[in-house]
C-alpha positions as a printed NumPy array, in Angstrom:
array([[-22.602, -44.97 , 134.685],
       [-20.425, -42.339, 132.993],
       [-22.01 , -43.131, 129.999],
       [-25.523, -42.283, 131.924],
       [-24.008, -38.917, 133.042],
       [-22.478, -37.736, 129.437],
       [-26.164, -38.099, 128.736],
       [-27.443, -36.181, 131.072],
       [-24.729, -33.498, 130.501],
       [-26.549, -33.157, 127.182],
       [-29.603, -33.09 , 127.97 ],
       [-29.895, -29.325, 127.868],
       [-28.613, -28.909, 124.332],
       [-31.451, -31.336, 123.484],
       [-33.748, -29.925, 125.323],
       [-32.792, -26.395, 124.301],
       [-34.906, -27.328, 121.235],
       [-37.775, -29.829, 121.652],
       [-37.685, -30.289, 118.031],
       [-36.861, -34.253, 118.464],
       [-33.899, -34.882, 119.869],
       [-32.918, -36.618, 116.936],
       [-30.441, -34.225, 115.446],
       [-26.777, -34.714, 115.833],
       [-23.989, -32.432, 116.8  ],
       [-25.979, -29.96 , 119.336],
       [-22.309, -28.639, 119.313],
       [-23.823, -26.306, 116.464],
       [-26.832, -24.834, 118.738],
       [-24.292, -23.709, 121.449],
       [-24.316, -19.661, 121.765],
       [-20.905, -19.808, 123.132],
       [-20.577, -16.057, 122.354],
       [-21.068, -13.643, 125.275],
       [-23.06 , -11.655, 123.732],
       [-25.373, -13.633, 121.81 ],
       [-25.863, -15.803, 125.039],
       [-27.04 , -12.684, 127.157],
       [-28.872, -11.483, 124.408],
       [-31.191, -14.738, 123.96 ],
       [-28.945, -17.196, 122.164],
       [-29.141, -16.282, 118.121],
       [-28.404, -12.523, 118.052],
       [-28.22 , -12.23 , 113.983],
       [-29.232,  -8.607, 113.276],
       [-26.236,  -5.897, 114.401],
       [-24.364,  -4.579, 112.113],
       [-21.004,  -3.37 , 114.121],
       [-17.218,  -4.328, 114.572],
       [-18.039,  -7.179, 116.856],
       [-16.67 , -10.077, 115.015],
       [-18.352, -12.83 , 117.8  ],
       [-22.221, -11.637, 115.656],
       [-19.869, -12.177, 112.363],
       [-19.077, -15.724, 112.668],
       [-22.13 , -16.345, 113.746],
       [-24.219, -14.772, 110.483],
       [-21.776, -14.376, 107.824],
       [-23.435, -12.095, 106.326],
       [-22.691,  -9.429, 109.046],
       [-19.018,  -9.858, 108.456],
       [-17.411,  -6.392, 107.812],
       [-14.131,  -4.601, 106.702],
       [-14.213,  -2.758, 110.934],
       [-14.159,  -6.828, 111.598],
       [-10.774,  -7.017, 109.83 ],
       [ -7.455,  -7.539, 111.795],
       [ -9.642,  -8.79 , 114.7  ],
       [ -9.517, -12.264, 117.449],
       [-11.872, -13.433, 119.503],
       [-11.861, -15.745, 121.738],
       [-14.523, -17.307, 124.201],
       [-15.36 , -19.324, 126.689],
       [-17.977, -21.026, 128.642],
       [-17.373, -23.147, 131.388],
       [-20.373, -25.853, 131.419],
       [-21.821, -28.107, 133.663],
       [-19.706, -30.735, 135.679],
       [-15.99 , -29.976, 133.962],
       [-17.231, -29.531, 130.837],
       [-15.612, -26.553, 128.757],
       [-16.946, -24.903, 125.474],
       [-15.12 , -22.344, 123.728],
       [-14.312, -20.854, 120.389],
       [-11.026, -18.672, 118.791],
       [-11.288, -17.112, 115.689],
       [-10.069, -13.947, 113.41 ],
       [-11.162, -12.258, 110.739],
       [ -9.229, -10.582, 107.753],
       [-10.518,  -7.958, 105.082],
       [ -8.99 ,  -8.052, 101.488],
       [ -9.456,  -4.489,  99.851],
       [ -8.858,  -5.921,  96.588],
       [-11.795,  -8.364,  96.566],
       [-13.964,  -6.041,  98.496],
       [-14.618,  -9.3  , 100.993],
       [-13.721,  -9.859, 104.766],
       [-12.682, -13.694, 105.737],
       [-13.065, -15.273, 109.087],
       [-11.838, -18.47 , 110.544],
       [-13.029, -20.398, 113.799],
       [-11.974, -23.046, 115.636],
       [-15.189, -24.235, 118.146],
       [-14.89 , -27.13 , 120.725],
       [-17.061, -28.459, 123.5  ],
       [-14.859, -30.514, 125.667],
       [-16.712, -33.27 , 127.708],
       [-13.711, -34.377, 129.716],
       [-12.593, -37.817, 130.971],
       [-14.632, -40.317, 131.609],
       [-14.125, -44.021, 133.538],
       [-15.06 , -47.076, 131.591],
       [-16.256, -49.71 , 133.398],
       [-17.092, -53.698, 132.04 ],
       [-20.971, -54.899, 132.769],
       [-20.273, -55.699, 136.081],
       [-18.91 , -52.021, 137.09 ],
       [-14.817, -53.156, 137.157],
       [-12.95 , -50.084, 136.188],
       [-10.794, -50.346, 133.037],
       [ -9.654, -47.468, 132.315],
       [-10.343, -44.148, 130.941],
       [-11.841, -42.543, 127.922],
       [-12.599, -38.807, 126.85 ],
       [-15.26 , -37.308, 124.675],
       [-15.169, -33.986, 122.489],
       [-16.565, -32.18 , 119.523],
       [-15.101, -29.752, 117.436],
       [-16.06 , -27.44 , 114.73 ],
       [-13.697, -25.697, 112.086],
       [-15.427, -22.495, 109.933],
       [-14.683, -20.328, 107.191],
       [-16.779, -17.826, 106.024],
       [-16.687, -14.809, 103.809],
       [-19.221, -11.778, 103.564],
       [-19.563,  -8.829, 101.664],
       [-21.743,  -5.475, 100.658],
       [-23.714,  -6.107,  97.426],
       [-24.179,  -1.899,  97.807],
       [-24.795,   0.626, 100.455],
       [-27.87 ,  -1.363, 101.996],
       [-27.238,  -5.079, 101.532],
       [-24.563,  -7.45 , 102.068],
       [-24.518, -11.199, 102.031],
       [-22.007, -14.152, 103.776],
       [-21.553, -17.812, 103.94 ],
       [-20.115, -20.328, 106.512],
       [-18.531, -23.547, 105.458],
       [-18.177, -25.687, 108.55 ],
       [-16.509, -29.56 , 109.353],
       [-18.032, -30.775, 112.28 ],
       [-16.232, -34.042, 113.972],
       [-17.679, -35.968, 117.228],
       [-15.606, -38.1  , 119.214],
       [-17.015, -40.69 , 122.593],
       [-14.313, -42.952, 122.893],
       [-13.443, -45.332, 119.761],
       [-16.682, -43.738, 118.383],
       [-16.32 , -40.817, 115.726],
       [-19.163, -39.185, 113.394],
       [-18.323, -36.093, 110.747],
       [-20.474, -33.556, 108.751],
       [-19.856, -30.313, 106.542],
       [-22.907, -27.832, 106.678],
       [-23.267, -24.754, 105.252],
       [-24.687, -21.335, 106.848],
       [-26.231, -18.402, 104.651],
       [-27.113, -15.421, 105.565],
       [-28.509, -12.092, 104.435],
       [-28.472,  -8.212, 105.951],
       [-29.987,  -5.081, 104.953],
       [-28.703,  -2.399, 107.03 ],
       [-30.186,   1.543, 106.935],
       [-27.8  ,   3.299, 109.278],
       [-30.004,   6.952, 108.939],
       [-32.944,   4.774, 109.978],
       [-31.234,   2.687, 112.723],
       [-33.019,  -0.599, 110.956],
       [-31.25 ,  -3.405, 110.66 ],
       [-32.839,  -6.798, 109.529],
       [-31.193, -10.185, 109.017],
       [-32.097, -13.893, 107.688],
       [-30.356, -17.194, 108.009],
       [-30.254, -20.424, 106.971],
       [-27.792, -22.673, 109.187],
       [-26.181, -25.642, 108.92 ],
       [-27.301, -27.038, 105.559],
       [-25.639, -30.337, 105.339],
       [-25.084, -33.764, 106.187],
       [-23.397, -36.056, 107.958],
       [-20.554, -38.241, 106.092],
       [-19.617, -40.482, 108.497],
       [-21.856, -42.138, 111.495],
       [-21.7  , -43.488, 114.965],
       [-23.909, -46.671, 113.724],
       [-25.629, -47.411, 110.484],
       [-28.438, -44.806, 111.122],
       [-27.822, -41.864, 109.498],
       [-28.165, -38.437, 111.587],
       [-29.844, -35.225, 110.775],
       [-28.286, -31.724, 111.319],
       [-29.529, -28.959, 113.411],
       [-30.714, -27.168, 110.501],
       [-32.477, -23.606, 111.295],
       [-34.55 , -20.804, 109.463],
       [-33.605, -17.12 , 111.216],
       [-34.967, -13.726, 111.004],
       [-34.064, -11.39 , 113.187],
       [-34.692,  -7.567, 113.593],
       [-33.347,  -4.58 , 115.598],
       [-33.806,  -0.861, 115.968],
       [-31.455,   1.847, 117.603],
       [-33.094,   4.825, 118.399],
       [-31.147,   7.861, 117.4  ],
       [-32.178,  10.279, 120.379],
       [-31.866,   7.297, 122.835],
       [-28.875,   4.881, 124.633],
       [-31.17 ,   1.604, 123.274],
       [-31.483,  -0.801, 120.891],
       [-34.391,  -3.034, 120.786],
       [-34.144,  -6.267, 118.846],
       [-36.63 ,  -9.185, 118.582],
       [-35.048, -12.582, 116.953],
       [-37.484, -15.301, 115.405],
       [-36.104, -18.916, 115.282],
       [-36.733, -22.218, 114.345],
       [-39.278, -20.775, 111.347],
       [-38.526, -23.83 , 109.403],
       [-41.362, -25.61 , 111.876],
       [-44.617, -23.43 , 112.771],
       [-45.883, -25.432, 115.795],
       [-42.692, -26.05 , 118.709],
       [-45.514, -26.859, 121.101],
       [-44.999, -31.104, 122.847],
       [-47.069, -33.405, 124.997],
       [-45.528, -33.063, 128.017],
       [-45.907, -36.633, 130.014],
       [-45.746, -34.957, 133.365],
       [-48.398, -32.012, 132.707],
       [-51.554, -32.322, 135.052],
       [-54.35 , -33.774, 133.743],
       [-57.733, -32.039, 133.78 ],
       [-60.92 , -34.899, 133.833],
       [-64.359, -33.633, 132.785],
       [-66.304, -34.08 , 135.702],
       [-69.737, -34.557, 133.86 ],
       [-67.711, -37.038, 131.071],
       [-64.843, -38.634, 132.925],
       [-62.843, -37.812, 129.899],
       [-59.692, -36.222, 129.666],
       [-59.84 , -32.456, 128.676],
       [-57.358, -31.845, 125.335],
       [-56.215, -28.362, 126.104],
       [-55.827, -26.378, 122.477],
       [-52.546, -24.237, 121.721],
       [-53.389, -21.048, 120.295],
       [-51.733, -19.869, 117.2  ],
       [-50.628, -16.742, 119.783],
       [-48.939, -19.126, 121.472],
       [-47.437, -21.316, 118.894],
       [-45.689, -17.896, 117.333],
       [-44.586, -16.668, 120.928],
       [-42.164, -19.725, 121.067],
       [-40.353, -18.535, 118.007],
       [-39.967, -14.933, 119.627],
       [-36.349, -14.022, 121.656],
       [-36.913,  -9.853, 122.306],
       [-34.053,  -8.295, 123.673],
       [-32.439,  -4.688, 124.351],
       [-29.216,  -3.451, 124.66 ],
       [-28.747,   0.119, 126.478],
       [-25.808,   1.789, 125.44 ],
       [-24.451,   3.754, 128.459],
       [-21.003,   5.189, 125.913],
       [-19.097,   3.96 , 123.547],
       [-17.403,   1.806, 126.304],
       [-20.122,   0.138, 128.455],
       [-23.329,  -1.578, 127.737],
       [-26.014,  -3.886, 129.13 ],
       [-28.071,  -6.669, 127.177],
       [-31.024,  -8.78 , 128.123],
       [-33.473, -10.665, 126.723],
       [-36.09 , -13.593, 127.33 ],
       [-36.628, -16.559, 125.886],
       [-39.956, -17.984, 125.481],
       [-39.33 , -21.405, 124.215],
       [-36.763, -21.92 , 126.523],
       [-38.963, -20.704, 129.921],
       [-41.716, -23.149, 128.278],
       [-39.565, -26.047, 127.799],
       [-37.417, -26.06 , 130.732],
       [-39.468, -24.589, 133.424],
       [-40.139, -26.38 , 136.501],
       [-44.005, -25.26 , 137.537],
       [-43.335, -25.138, 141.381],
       [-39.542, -23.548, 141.397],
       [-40.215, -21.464, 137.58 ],
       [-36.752, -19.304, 138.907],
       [-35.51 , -17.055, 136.294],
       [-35.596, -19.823, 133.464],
       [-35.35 , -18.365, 130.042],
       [-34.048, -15.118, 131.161],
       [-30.427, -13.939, 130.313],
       [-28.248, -10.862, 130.543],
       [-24.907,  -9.485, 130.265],
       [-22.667,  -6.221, 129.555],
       [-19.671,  -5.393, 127.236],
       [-16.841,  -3.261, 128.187],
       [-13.86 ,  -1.707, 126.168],
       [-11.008,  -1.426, 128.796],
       [ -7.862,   0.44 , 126.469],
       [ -8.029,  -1.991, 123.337],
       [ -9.8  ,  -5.027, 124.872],
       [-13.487,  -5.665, 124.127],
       [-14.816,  -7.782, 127.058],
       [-18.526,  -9.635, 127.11 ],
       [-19.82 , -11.487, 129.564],
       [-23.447, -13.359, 129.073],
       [-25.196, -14.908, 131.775],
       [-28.334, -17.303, 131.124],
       [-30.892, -18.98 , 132.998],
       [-31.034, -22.305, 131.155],
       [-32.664, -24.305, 133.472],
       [-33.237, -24.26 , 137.341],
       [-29.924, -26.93 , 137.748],
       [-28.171, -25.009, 134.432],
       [-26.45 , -21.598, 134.516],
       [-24.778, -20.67 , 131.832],
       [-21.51 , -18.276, 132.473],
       [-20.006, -17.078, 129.267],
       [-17.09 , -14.818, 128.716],
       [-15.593, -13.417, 125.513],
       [-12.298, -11.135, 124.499],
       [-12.068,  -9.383, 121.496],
       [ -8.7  ,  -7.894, 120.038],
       [ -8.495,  -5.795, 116.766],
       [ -4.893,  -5.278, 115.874],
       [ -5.96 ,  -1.905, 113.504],
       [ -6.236,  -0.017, 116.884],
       [ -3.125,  -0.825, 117.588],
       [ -1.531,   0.364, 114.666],
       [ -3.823,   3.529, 114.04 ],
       [ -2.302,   4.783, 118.162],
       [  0.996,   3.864, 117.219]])
């Protein structure tokens, strides 16, 4: 039975991407950053001191990132806790900033049972993630970064690994308030399985755009994922039928190419009230299609959030609508040790 209910704990990271199901470690689809989660779930295209966007796309990691933790958490459905630390370093002398993360998504303990539903004991489930990446400025417009991440799975005796790689690109026009951003994630594959069937990874395309006005407290951004597949559209077993009343048949219903490109779509805005408080949203479109229930629809793919600097704390929270049963709650803290130093 616990078995039964790990599985249906997981069900939303599956179904966060009806791509399959058949990739392994969803771990590496879990926006377990404030502020990507309330800003649609991939937020790759800001170009600011907030390391939780540089761990994410390498290639937004920065010297302002230097000296800086961060450290999140999101506390899940039924006990189950997901969470991240990491920090990032700048080295003047090879022009590069470093980061290093430590990501988890702990499923808790579960009781094992025989076939006849005698308890024997316990048994806990986990995966875990460890990144480094590196980024840089190729010149005053473009800058480039790479994650290199282990990813281990453990359900009981059970254990799977994988190394993937993320790469991503930035070009950045401050005067304009354009910033536009590309990514491939996790390139890899897995080394060792849970059975003889060999598991794919999560692997993504990204583009992602946003634009601060100069005269105004916003900026609007509109993310584009899963490019590496055009159509995201499924049959969906419990859709109502329509029956030609002159045939008997059963109407196909066509997806438009409009639709098929909305799915990829996550727009989003940030309004930035000072230098110390801001708002997000954004809406998911995939998500709302995938996960909606047609008679309760809710706020499903909808998600929101602020950020506030109290003395040298950065704070993010993230709240989204995953599902009518599935709020998400995330909550970051960000230190950088350089404003320390520069008050003292």
């Amino acid at each position: 039975m616990r078995s039964l209910l790990l599985g249906s704990f997981l069900a939303p990271f599956i179904a966060s991407a009806q791509l399959g199901g058949s990739d392994g470690f969803r771990v590496l689809t879990v926006p377990s950053s404030a502020r990507a989660s309330a800003l649609g779930g991939n937020y790759i295209a800001v170009k600011d001191n907030d390391i939780n966007l540089g761990i994410f796309n390498p290639g937004l990691l920065n010297k302002e990132m230097g000296r800086q933790v961060a450290l999140s958490y999101l506390p899940y459905f039924d006990g189950i806790k997901i969470g991240y630390a990491s920090y990032a370093h700048h080295f003047d002398s090879l022009q590069t900033t470093f980061s290093g993360t430590v990501q988890y998504v702990d499923y808790g303990t579960f009781r094992r049972t025989d076939e006849v539903g005698n308890e024997i004991g316990d048994f806990r489930a986990g995966e875990y993630v460890m990144q480094i990446g590196a980024g840089r400025a190729i010149d005053s417009l473009f800058s480039i970064g790479a994650n290199v991440k282990y990813i281990t799975s453990s359900y009981d005796t059970y254990t799977s690994s994988a190394f993937a790689l993320d790469v991503g690109g930035v070009f950045h026009k401050p005067s304009k308030g354009v910033t536009v951003a590309a990514m491939l994630r996790n390139i890899g594959r897995q080394t060792s399985r849970f059975t003889d069937v060999r598991e794919d990874l999560p692997f993504e395309v990204q583009l992602g755009v946003t634009y601060k006005f100069k005269h105004a407290p916003f900026r609007l951004g509109l993310m584009l994922e899963q490019l590496q597949q055009w159509d995201l559209t499924y049959d969906d077993p419990n859709a109502a039928v329509e029956i030609d009343p002159t045939t008997g048949e059963v109407i196909e219903k066509k997806v438009t190419n409009a639709r098929k490109a909305l799915l990829h779509c996550v727009p989003s805005a940030e309004i930035l009230l000072s230098r110390n408080f801001m708002l997000r949203v954004a809406y998911n479109f995939r998500r709302r299609d995938e996960l909606v229930i047609a008679n309760k629809p809710s706020a499903v793919g909808l998600s929101f959030g602020l950020g506030l600097k109290v003395s040298k704390l950065h704070l993010s929270y993230g709240f989204s609508q995953l599902h009518l049963a599935g709020i998400s709650n995330t909550l970051t803290l960000a230190v950088r040790f350089s404003d320390f130093r520069k008050e003292g």
